[in-house]
C-alpha positions as CSV (number, residue, x, y, z in Angstrom):
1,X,-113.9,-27.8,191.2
2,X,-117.0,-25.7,189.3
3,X,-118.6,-27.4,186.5
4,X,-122.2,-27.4,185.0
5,X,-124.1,-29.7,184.7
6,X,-126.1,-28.6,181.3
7,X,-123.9,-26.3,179.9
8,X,-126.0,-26.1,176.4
9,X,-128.6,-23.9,178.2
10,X,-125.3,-21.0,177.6
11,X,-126.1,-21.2,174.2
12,X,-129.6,-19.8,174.7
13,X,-127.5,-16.2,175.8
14,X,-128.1,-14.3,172.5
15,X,-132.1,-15.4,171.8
16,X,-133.7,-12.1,173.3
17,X,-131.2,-10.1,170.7
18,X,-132.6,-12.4,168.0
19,X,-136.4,-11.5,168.6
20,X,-135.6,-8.3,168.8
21,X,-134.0,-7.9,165.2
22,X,-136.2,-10.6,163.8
23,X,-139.6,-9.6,165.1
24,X,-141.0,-6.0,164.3
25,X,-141.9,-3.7,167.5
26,X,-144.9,-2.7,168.3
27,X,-146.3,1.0,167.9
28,X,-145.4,3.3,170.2
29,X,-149.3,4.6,171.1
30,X,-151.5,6.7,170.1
31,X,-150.0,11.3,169.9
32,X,-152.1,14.4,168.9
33,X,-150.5,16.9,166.9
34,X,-151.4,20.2,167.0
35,X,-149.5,23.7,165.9
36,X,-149.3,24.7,169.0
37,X,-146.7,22.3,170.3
38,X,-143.3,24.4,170.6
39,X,-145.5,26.5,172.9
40,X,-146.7,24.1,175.7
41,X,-142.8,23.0,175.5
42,X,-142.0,26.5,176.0
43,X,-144.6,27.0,179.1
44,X,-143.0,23.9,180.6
45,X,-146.9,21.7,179.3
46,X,-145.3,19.1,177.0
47,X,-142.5,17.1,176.9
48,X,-140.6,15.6,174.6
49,X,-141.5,11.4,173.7
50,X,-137.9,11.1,173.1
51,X,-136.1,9.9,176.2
52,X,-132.1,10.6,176.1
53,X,-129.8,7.3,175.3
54,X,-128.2,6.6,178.5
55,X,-131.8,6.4,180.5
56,X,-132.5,4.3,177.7
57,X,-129.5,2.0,178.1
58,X,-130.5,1.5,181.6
59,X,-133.4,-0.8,181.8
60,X,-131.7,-2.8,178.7
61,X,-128.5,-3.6,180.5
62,X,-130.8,-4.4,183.4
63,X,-132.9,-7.0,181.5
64,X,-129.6,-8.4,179.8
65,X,-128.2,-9.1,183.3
66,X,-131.3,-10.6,184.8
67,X,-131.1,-13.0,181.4
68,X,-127.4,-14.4,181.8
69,X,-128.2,-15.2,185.9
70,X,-131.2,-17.1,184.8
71,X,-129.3,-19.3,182.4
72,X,-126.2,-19.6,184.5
73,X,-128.9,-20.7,187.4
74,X,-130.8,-23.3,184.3
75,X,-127.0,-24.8,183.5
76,X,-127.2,-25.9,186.9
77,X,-123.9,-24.9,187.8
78,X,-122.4,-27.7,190.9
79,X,-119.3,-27.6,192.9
80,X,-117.8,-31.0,192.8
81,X,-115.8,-32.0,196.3
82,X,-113.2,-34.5,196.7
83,X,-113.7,-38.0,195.7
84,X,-114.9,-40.2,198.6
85,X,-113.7,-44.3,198.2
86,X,-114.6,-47.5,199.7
87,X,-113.2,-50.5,199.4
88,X,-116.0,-53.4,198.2
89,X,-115.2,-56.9,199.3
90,X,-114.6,-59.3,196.5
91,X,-114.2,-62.3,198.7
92,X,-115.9,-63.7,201.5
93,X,-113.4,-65.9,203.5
94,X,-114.4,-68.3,206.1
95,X,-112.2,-69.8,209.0
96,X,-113.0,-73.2,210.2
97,X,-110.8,-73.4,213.7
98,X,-110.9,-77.4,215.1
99,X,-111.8,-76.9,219.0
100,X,-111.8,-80.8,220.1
101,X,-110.0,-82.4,222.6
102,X,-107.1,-83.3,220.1
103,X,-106.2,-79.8,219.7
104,X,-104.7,-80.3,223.1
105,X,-101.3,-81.8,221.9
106,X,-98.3,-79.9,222.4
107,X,-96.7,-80.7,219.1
108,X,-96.0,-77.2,217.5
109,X,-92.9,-74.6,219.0
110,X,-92.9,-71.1,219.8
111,X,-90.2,-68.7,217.8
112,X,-88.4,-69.5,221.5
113,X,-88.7,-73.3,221.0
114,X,-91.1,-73.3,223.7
115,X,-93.9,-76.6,223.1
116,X,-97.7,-75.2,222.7
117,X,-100.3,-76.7,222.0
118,X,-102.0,-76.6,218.5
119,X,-105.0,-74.4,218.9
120,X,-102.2,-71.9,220.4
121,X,-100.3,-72.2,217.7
122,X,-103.3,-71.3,215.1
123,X,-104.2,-68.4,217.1
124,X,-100.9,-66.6,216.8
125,X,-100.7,-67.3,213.0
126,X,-103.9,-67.2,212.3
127,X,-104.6,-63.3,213.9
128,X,-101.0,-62.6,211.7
129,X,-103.1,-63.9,208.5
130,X,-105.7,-62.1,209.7
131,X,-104.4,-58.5,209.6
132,X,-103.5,-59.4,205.9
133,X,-107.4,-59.8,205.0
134,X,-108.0,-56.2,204.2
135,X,-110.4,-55.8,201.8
136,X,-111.8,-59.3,202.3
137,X,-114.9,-60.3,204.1
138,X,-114.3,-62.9,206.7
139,X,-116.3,-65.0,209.5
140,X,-115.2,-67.4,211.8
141,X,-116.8,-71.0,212.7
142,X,-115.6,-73.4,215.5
143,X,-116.4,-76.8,215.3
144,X,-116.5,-80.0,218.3
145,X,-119.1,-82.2,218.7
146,X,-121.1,-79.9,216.6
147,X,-120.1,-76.5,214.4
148,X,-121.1,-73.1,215.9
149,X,-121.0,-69.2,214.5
150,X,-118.3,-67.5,215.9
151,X,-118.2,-64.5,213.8
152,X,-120.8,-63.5,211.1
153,X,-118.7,-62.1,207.8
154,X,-117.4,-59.1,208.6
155,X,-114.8,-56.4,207.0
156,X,-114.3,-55.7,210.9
157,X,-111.1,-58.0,210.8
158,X,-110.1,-56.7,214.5
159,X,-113.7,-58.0,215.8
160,X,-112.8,-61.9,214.4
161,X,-109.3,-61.4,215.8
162,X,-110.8,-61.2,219.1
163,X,-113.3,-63.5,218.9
164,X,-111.0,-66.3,217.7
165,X,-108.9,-65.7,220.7
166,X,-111.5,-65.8,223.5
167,X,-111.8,-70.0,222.0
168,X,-110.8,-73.1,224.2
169,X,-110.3,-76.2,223.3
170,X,-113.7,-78.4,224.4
171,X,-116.1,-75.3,224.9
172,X,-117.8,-76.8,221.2
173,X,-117.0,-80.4,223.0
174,X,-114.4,-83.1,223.1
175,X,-114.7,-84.8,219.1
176,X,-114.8,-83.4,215.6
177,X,-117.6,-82.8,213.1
178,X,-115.5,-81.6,210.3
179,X,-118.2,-82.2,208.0
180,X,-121.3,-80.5,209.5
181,X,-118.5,-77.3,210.2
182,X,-118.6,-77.8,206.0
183,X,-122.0,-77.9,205.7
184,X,-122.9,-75.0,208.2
185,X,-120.4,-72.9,206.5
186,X,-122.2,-73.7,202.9
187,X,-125.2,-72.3,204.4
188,X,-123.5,-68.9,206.3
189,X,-122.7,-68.6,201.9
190,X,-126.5,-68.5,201.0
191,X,-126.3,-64.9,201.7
192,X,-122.9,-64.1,199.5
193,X,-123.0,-62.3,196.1
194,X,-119.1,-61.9,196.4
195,X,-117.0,-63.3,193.2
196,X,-115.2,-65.4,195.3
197,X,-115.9,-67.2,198.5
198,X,-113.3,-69.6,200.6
199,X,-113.2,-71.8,203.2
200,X,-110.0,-72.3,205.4
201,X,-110.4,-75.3,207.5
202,X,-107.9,-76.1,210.3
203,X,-108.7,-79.3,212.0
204,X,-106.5,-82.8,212.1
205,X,-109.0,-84.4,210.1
206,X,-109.9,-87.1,212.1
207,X,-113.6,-86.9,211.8
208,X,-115.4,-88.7,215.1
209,X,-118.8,-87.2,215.5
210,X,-120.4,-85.4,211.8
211,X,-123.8,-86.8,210.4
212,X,-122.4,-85.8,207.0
213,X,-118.9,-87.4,205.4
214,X,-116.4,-84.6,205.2
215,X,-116.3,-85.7,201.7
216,X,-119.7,-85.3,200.8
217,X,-120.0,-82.1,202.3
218,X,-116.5,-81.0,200.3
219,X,-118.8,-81.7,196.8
220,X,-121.8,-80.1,197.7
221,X,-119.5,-77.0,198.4
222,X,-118.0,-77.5,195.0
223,X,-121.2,-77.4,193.2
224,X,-121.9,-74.0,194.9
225,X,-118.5,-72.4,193.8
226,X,-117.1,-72.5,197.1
227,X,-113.2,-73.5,197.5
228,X,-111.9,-75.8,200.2
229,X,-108.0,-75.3,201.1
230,X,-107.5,-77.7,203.9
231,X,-104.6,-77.3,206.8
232,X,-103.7,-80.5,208.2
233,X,-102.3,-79.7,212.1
234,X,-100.7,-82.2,214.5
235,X,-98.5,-85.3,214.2
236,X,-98.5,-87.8,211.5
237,X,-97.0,-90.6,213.8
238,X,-100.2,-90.0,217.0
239,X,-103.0,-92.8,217.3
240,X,-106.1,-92.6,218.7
241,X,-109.0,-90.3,218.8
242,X,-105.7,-87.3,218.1
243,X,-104.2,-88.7,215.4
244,X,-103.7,-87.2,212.0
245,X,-106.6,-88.1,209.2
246,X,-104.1,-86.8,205.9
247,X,-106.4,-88.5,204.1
248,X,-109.7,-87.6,204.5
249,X,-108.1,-84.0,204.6
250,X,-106.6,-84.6,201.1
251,X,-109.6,-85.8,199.7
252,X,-111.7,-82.8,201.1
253,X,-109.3,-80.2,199.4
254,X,-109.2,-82.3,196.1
255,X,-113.1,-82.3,196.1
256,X,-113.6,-78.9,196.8
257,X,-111.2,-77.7,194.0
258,X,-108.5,-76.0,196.9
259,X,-105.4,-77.3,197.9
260,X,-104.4,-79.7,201.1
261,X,-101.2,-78.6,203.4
262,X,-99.7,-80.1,206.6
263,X,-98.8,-78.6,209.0
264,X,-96.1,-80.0,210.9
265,X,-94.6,-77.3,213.6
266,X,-95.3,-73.6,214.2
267,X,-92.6,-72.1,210.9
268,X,-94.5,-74.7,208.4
269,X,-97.9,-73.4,209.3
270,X,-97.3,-70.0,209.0
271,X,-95.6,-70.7,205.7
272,X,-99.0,-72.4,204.7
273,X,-100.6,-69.0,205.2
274,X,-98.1,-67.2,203.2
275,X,-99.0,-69.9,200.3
276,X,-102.9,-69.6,201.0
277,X,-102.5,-65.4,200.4
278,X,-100.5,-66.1,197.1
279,X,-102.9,-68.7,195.9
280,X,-106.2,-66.5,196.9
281,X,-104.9,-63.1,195.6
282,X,-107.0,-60.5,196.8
283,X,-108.9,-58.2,194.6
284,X,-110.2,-54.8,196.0
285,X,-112.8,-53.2,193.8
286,X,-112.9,-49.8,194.9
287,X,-116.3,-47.6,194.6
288,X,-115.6,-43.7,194.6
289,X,-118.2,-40.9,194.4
290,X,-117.6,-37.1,194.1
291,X,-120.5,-35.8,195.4
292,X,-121.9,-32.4,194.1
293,X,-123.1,-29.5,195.5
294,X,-125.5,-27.2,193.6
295,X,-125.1,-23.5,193.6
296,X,-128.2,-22.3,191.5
297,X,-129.7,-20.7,193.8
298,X,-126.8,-18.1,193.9
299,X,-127.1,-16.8,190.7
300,X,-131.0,-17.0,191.0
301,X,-131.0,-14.5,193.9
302,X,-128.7,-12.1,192.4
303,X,-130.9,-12.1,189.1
304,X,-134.2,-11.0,191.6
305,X,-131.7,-8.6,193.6
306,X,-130.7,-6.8,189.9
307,X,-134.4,-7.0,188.9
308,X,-135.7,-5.3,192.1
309,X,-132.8,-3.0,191.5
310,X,-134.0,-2.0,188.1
311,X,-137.5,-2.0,189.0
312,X,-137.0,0.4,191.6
313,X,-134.5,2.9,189.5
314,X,-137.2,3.0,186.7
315,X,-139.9,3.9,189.4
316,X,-138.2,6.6,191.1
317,X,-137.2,8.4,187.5
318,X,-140.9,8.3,186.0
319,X,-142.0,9.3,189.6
320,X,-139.6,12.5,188.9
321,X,-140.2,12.8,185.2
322,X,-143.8,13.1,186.4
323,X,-143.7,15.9,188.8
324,X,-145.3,19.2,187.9
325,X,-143.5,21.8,186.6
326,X,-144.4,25.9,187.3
327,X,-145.4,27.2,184.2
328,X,-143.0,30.4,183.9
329,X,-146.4,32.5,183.2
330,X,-150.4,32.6,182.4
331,X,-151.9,30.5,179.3
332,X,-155.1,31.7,178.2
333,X,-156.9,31.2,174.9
334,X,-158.0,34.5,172.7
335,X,-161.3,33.8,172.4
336,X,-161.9,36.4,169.2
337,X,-158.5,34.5,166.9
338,X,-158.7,31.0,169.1
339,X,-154.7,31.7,169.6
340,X,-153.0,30.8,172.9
341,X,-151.7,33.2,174.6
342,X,-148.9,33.1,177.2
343,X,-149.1,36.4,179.8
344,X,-146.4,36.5,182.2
């Protein structure tokens, strides 16, 4: 689309026309009269000061031209091109995946009602939750003995997809540090300006090996505006170092303002996720840009192409106005009555 972008300049078009009725012209130069004249016009000496209308009009029309491609080129005239968009992430998600030996127990079922383990189980819904994340920023942290990175926060949902499924259960060690996962995720936050930023712990809670208390770590997150929705997996009725720690997961949800769920076989969980996108509706604030293309130059270059034109035509007709013309006879002066004198 063409549009200007200081279409005022326009109204500048008719100022040469009001200097030239408002402000007198100048004198045309200096003429000799003498009685003589209709006979040098005769013997082809004199010409006449009044040039005819149309070589008149000429320059004029040139000089008006030049005039409207100057403003045109001052109103800056642009050629907008489609809109570009992007979408800007509004939330920073993180996914805290429980990699310790407990995640080992076969308690969850496939669609086929084939027994997986639990880390299995959070893969296959958890890469379906993730292809639901456009427009969201997300990063990935495994936690054992001790929490690690796994993915940086990323709109690159395909990248933390993969990454989530090249984890084991053990490669972070055999116990949990559900709290220090908290805390190193608080810190991967530091660098967050997004409105809204979530952490989705999966773990079963039963916390062996942090130097923090899960719960402690849930309040500091609190106090930095970061949500704590907290997915309890495995089997309520287990004891030992795999059994289920509802507790302690409640109480880190309720501290960190987000909401507990349990887990308790493979339809559940991904139920859980369904709940978790209702609760944390996403927001997509979109940026677009049209960018703009200037064409000024365009009209610039045909104002100095008209000019040179003009120049040029008024050149070559004084160049012939100028040429000698034969005189059609002799012109002497009587020097007894001082008259001229034409002899043929």
């Amino acid at each position: 689309m063409l549009t200007v972008a200081h279409a005022w300049v326009l109204a500048l078009l008719p100022l040469p026309w009001l200097v030239r009725a408002l402000v007198p012209p100048t004198s045309g130069g200096e003429a000799v009269r003498v009685p003589f004249g209709d006979r040098l016009r005769a013997a082809g000496l004199a010409s006449s000061s009044a040039r005819p209308a149309a070589q008149a009009r000429g320059p004029l029309a040139v000089a008006s031209l030049v005039w409207l491609l100057v403003l045109v080129a001052l109103a800056r005239p642009q050629w907008l091109e489609p809109p570009i968009t992007r979408d800007v992430p509004t939330r920073d998600l993180l996914l805290v995946v429980d990699l310790s030996g407990s995640m080992r127990q076969e308690d969850f079922t496939t669609a086929s009602g084939a027994k997986v383990d639990r880390l299995r189980a959070v893969k296959e819904v958890l890469g379906d939750f993730l292809t639901r994340r456009q427009g969201d920023r997300v990063g990935l942290v495994v936690f054992g003995d001790a929490p690690f990175l796994q993915a940086p926060f990323s709109t690159d949902l395909g990248l933390a997809r993969r990454l989530l499924d090249e984890t084991a259960i053990g490669m972070a060690g055999p116990r949990t540090a559900l709290g220090d996962a908290i805390g190193l995720g608080i810190t991967l936050f530091d660098g967050s300006d997004a409105p809204s930023r979530t952490i989705i712990a999966l773990t079963d809670g039963n916390d062996t090996a942090s130097q923090v208390p899960p719960v402690e770590a849930a309040r500091v997150a609190k106090e930095r505006g970061i949500r704590i929705h907290a997915v309890a997996i495995g089997d309520p009725t287990t004891v030992g170092e795999e059994k289920l720690d509802e507790a302690a997961l409640r109480a880190v949800a309720e501290a960190a303002g987000g909401s507990y769920f349990f887990a308790a076989d493979r339809r559940r969980l991904a139920g859980i996720y369904g709940e978790l996108d209702r609760i944390e509706t996403r927001q997509v604030k979109v940026v677009s840009h049209r960018p703009r293309r200037d064409l000024f130059h365009w009209p610039l270059l045909v104002a100095l192409l008209v000019s040179l034109a003009g120049t040029a035509l008024t050149v070559h007709r004084r160049a012939r106005d100028s040429a000698p013309v034969r005189a059609p006879g002799t012109l002497r002066v009587d020097p007894l009555s001082g008259r001229l004198e034409v002899r043929a």
